[in-house]
C-alpha positions in Angstrom: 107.0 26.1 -11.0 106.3 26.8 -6.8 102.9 28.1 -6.3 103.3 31.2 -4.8 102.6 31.6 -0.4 99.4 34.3 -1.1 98.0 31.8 -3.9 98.1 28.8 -1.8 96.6 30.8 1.4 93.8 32.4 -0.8 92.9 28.9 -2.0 92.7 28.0 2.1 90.7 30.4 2.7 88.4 29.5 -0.2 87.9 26.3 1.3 87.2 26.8 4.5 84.7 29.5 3.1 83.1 26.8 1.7 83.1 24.4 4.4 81.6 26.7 6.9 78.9 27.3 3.7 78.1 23.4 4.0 78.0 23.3 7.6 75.9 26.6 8.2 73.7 24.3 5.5 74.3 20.8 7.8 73.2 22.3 10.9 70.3 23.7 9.4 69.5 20.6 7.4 69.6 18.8 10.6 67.9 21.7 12.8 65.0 21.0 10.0 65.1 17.2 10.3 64.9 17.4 14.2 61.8 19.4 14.0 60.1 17.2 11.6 61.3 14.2 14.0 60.0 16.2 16.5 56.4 17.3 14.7 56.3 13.6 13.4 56.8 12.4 17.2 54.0 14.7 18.0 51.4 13.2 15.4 52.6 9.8 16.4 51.7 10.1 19.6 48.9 12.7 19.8 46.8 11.1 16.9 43.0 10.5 17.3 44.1 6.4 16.6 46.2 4.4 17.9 49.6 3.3 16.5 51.5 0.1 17.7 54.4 -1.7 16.1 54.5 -5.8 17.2 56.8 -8.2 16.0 56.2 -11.6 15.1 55.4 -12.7 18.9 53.3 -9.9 19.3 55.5 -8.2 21.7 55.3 -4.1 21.8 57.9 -2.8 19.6 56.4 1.0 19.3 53.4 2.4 20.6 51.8 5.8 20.8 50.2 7.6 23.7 46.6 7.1 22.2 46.7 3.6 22.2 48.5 3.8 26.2 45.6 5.8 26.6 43.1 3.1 25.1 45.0 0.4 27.4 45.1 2.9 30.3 48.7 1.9 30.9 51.7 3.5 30.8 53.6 3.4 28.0 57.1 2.3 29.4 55.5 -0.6 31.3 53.9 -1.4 27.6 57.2 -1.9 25.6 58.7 -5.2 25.1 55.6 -6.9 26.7 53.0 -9.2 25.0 50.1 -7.5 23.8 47.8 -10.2 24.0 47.2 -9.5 27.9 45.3 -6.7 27.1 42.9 -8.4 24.8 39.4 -9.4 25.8 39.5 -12.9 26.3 36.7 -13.9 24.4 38.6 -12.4 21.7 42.1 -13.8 22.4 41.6 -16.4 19.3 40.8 -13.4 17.1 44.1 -11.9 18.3 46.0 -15.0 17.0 44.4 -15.6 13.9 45.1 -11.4 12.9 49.2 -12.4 14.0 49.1 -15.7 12.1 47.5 -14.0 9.0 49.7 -11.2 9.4 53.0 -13.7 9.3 51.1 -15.0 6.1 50.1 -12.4 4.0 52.0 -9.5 2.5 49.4 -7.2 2.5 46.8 -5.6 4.9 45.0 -7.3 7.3 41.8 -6.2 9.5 40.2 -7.8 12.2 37.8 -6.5 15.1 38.3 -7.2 18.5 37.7 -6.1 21.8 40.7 -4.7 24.5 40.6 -4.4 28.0 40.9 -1.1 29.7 41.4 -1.3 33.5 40.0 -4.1 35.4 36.9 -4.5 33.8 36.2 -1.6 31.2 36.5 -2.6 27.0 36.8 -0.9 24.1 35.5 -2.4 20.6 38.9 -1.8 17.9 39.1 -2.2 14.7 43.2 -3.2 14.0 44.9 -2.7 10.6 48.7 -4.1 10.3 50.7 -3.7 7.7 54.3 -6.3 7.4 57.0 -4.2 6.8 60.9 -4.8 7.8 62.0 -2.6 10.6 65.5 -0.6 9.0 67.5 -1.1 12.3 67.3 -4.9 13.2 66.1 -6.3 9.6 63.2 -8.3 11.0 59.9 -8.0 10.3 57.6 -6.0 12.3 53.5 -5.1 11.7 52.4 -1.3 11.9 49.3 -1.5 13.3 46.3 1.5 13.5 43.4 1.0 16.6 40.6 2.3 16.1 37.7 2.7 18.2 34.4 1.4 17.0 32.3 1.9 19.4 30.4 4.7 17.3 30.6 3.0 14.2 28.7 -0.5 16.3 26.3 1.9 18.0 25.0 3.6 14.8 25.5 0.1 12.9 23.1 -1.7 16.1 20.6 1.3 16.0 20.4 0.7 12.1 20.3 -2.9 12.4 16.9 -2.2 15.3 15.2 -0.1 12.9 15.7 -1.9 10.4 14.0 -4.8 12.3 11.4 -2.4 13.3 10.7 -1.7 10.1 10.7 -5.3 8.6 8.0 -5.8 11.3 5.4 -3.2 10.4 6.1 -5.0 6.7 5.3 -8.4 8.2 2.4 -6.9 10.2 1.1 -4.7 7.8 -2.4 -6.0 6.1 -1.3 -4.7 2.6 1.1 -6.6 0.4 4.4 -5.1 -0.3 6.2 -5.4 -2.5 10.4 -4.2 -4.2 10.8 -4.6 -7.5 14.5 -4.5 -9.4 15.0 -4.0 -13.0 11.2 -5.4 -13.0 11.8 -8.2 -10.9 10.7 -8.7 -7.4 13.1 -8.9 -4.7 11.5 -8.7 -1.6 7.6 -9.5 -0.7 5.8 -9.7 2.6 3.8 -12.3 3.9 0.7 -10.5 3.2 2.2 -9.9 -0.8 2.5 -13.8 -0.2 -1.2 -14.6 0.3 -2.3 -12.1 -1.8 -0.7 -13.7 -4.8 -2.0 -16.8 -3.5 1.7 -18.2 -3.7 3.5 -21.1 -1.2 6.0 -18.9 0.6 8.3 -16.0 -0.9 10.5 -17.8 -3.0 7.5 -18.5 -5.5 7.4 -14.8 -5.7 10.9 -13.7 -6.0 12.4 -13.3 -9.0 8.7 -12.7 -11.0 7.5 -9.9 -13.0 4.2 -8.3 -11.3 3.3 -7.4 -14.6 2.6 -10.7 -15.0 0.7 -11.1 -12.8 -2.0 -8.4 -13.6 -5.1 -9.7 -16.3 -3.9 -8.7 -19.7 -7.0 -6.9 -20.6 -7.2 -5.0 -17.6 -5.4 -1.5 -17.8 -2.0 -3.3 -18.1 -0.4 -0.6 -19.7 -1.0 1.9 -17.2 0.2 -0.7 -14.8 3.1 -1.1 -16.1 3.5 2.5 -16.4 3.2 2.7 -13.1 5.8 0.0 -12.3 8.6 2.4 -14.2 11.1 3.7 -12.0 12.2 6.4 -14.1 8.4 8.0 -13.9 8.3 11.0 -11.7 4.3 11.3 -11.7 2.2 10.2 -8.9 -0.9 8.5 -9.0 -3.5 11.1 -6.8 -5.9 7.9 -5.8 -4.1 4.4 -7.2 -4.7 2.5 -9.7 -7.3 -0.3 -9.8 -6.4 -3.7 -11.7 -7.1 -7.5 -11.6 -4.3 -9.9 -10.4 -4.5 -13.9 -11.6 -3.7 -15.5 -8.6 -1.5 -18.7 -8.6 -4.5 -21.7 -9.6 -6.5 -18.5 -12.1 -8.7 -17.0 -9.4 -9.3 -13.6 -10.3 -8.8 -10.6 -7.1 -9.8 -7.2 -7.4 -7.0 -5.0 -5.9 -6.0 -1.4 -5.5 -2.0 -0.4 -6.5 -0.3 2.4 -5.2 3.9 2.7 -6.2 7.0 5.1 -5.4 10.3 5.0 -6.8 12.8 4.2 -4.0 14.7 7.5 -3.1 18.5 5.7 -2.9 21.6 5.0 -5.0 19.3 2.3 -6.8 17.2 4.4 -9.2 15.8 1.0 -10.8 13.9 -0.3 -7.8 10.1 0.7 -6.7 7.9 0.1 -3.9 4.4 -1.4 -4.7 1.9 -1.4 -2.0 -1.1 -3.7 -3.1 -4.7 -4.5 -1.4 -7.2 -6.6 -1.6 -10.3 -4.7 -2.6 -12.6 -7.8 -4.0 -15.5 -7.7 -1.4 -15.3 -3.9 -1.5 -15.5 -3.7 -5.5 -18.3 -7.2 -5.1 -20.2 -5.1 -2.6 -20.1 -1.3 -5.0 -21.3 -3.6 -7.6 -24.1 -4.9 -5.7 -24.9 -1.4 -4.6 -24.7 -0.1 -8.2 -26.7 -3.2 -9.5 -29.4 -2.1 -7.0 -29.4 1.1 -7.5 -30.1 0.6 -11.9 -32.4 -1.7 -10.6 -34.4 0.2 -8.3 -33.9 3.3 -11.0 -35.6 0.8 -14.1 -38.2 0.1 -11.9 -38.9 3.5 -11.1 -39.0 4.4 -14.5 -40.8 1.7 -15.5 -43.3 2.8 -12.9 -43.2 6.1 -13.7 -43.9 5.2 -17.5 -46.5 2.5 -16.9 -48.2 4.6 -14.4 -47.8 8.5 -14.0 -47.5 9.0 -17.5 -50.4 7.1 -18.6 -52.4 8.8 -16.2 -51.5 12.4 -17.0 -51.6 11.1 -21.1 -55.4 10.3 -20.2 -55.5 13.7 -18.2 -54.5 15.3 -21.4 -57.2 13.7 -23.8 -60.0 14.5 -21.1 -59.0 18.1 -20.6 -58.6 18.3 -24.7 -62.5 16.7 -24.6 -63.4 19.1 -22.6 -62.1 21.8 -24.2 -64.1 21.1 -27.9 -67.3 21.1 -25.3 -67.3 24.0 -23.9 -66.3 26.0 -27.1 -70.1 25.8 -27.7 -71.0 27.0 -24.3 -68.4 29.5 -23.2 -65.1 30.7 -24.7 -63.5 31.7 -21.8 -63.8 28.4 -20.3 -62.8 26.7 -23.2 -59.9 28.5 -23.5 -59.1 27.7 -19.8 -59.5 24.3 -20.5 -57.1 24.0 -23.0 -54.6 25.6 -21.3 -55.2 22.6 -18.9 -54.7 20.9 -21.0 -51.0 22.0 -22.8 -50.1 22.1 -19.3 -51.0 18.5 -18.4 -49.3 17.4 -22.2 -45.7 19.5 -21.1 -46.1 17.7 -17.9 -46.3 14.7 -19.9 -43.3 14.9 -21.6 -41.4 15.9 -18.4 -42.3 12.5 -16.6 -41.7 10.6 -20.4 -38.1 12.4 -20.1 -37.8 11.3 -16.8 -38.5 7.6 -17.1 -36.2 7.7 -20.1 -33.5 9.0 -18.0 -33.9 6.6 -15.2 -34.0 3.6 -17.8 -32.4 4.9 -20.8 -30.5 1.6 -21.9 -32.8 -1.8 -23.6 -29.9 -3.9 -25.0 -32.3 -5.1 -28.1 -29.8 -4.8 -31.0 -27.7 -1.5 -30.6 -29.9 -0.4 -27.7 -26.5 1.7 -26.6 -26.3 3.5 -29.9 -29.9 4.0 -29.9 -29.7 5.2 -26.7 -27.0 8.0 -26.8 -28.8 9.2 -30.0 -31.9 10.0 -28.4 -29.9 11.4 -25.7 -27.9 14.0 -28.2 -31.5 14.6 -30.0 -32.8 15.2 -26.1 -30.3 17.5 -24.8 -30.2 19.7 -28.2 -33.7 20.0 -27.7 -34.2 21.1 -24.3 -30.5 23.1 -24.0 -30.9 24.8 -27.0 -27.4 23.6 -28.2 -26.0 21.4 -30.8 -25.2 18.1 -29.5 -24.4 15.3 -32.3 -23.8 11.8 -32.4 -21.6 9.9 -34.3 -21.1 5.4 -33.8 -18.6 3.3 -35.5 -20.0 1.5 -38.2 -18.0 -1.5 -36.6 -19.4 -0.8 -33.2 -21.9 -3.8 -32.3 -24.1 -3.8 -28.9 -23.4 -6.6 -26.2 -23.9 -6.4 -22.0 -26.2 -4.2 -21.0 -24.8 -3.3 -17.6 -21.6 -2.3 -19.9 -23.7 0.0 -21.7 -25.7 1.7 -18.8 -22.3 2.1 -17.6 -21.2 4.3 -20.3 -24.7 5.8 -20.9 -24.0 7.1 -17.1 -20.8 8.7 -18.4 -22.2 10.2 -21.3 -25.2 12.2 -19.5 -22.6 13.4 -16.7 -19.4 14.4 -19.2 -22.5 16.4 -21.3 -24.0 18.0 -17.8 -21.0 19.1 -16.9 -20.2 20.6 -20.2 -23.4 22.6 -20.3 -23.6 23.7 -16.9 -20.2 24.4 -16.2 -18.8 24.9 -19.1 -21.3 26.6 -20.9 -21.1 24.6 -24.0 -23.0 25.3 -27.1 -21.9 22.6 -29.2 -20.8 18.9 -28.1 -20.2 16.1 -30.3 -20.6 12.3 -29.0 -18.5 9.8 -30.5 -18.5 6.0 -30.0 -15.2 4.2 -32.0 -13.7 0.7 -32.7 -9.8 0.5 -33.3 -7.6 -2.4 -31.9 -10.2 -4.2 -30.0 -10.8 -1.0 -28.1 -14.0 0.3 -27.9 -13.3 4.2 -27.0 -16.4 7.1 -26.2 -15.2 10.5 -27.4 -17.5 14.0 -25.7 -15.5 17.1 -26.9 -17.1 20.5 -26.3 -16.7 24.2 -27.3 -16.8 25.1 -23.5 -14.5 27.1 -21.3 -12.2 24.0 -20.8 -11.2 22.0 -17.7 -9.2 23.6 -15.7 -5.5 21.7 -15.3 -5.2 21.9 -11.5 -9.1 22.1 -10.6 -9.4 23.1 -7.0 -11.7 20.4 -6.0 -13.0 17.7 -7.5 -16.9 17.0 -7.4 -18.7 13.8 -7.3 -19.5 13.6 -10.5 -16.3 12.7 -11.5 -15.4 10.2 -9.2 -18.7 8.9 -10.2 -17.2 8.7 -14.1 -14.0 7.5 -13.2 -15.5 4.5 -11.1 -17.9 3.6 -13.8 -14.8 3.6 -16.1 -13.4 1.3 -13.5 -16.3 -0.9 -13.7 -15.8 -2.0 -17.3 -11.9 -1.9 -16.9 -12.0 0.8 -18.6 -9.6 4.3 -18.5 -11.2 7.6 -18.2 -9.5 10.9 -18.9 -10.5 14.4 -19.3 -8.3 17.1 -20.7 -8.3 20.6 -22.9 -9.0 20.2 -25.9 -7.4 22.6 -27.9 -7.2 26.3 -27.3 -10.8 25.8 -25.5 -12.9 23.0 -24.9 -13.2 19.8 -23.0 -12.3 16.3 -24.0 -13.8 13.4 -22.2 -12.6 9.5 -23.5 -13.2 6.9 -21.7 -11.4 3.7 -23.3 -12.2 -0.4 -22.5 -11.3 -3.5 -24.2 -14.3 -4.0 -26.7 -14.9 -7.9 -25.3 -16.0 -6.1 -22.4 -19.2 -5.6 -24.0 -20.0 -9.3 -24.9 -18.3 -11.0 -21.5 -18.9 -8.7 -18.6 -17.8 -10.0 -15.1 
């Protein structure tokens, strides 16, 4: 059967409907694609790197207007030329080895260089080429981006001065310093060098400090200290002994800091030499007890026999004149009271200067009369209880913790207004720990000073390589402990 003339022309026209449809789409398609060629051009050229394409001589292929403007050429006199001309050439060699592992490798390869711009002006680059196979000739070309360094080596020199600037105040500084790593040490002055008494730093690296420190002398607050994940500070340092290399044994004074970086395991230890200052405090304190005893002694052998003779003579002549006049009797034996109270005032005095005679439990003995003393003339309750296992040893050691004693209970009674205080003296572990809790008002947590007579108990606790510390105790109250290794009181050094 013939198609009919209006069927066949209708399908014509259907056609060209449709092939006007799909070249109204074409020339939009390639309207679209000339822009993006267009907007890509743009980018290409205008981008804050440069872009070159070399092939395997290292001739120009491609290159944007950043990088002509890097060269300070133009960019038609660039194309199809060596780019090795425009390479510093103290860096020409660098150049070569970048093409010859380009040819090599399949992946990306970086190198910095120099390039000349103008006659005499460079430019530091970093250069990043990629081998890929250029679509229109087959061959195989390397994209390359230029970057310019020159910020990147500015801030990388300035870094590298202060870090040199740095490493010499370390060097210089009088102090050893010290980084320790997961507990290990990784970097040590020379100071840190002497201090541990060591050959040069490699005898150092690698060690525990810990290790270092005496065992029995506050080595677990050291080693708190040391912990990186501890966010407390210590307000005045800590005090320990270090065993330098051949067993001498150095006083010195710790102070540590977390590092604030992407490490969180590494802390800075800053460590002195203190020996001749803690030699010379002990001679000083030694002089002092001395100088105190032999007042005392003085004042016993001497004032206090005089106004104990005073006293019987007044008391004489008070039964005398009860025959001849009451009135001056009685006169005379109020001379007499009075002379017997001021008696007892310089007895209590002596006794306070030397309170401490190391002849069997003299420290025990001590601290009793001292609770029996202070009930008496505070009109408070002050008790005393002792380890049976406690026994007596070095009697600097005990004058020592005497000292602590009378200051923890003055401060109680005049500033906490005490009215009961319990003394306790206890043996656990080979720790020898005194207790002083109060009913008081309590020690304030943030005090807004401290007085002298707690730096005067905390060095005394030092002293005997001991820890003091002084808390609430309870709801009210004060507790004072102050904790040493119970050897301390046979072997004192």
């Amino acid at each position: 059967m013939k198609r009919r003339p209006h069927s066949r022309s209708a399908s014509l026209e259907h056609e060209l409907k449709t092939l006007q449809a799909k070249n109204t789409e074409l020339t939009r398609l390639l309207r679209s694609l000339d822009e993006a060629r267009s907007t890509l051009a743009d980018h290409y050229d205008f981008a804050p790197i440069g872009f070159v394409t070399l092939d395997e001589k290292g001739c120009v292929r491609e290159i944007n207007l950043t990088t002509a403007r890097i060269l300070c050429r133009e960019r038609n006199h660039l194309l199809g030329m060596p780019f090795l001309p425009h390479v510093q050439k103290s860096d020409c060699e660098v150049f070569l080895a970048h093409l010859r592992q380009c040819r090599k490798s399949r992946g990306k390869v970086i190198s910095d260089m120099s390039l000349r711009t103008g006659r005499t002006g460079t430019v530091p680059v970093e250069m990043r080429s990629v081998p890929v196979i250029d679509p229109h000739s087959g061959a195989t070309v390397y994209r390359t981006a230029i970057t310019d360094i020159t910020e990147r080596l500015r801030a990388r020199d300035a870094l590298r001065r202060s870090e040199e600037r740095y490493r010499a105040v370390v060097e210089l500084s009088p102090d050893g310093v010290f980084i320790q790593r997961d507990g290990r040490v990784i970097l040590v002055n020379s100071a840190g060098v002497r201090l541990v008494g060591a050959q040069n730093a490699d005898d150092i690296i690698g060690r525990r400090l810990l290790d270092l420190m005496r065992p029995d002398f506050q080595k677990p607050r050291f080693a708190a200290l040391l912990d990186p994940k501890r966010y407390e500070k210590e307000p005045d340092g800590l005090e320990a002994k270090l065993v330098r290399n051949g067993g001498m044994t150095i006083d010195i004074e710790i102070a540590a800091r977390r590092l604030d970086n992407r490490d969180d395991s590494a802390v800075l230890v800053i460590a002195r030499d203190v020996t001749r200052r803690k030699d010379a405090e002990r001679q000083v304190v030694a002089i002092s007890e001395r100088e105190q005893a032999r007042f005392g002694q003085d004042l016993h052998d001497g004032l206090c026999q005089t106004l104990a003779g005073a006293a019987c003579l007044a008391e004489s002549l008070h039964h005398r004149l009860r025959k001849i006049d009451a009135r001056l009797a009685t006169d005379a034996e109020e001379i007499a009271s009075i002379v017997r109270n001021s008696t007892h005032e310089a007895r209590d005095m002596a006794y306070g200067l030397f309170p401490v005679r190391m002849e069997g439990n003299g420290l025990t003995s001590a601290l009793q009369e001292l609770a029996t003393d202070v009930s008496r003339r505070a009109h408070i309750h002050c008790a005393f209880e002792c380890d049976a296992a406690f026994v007596g040893g070095d009697g600097a050691v005990a004058t020592n913790i005497y000292r602590i004693a009378q200051e923890a209970i003055a401060n109680a009674v005049k500033h906490g207004g005490a009215k009961l205080i319990v003394i306790r003296l206890a043996v656990n572990n080979g720790t020898t720990t005194l207790m002083l809790e109060d009913d008081g008002r309590g020690f304030p947590s943030k005090p807004k000073r401290t007085g002298m007579g707690l730096h005067t108990m905390r060095y005394r606790a030092s002293m005997i390589g001991g820890l003091l510390d002084i808390r609430r105790s309870g709801a009210r109250g004060t507790l004072v402990t102050c904790s040493f290794p119970t050897q301390k009181l046979s072997r004192f050094k």
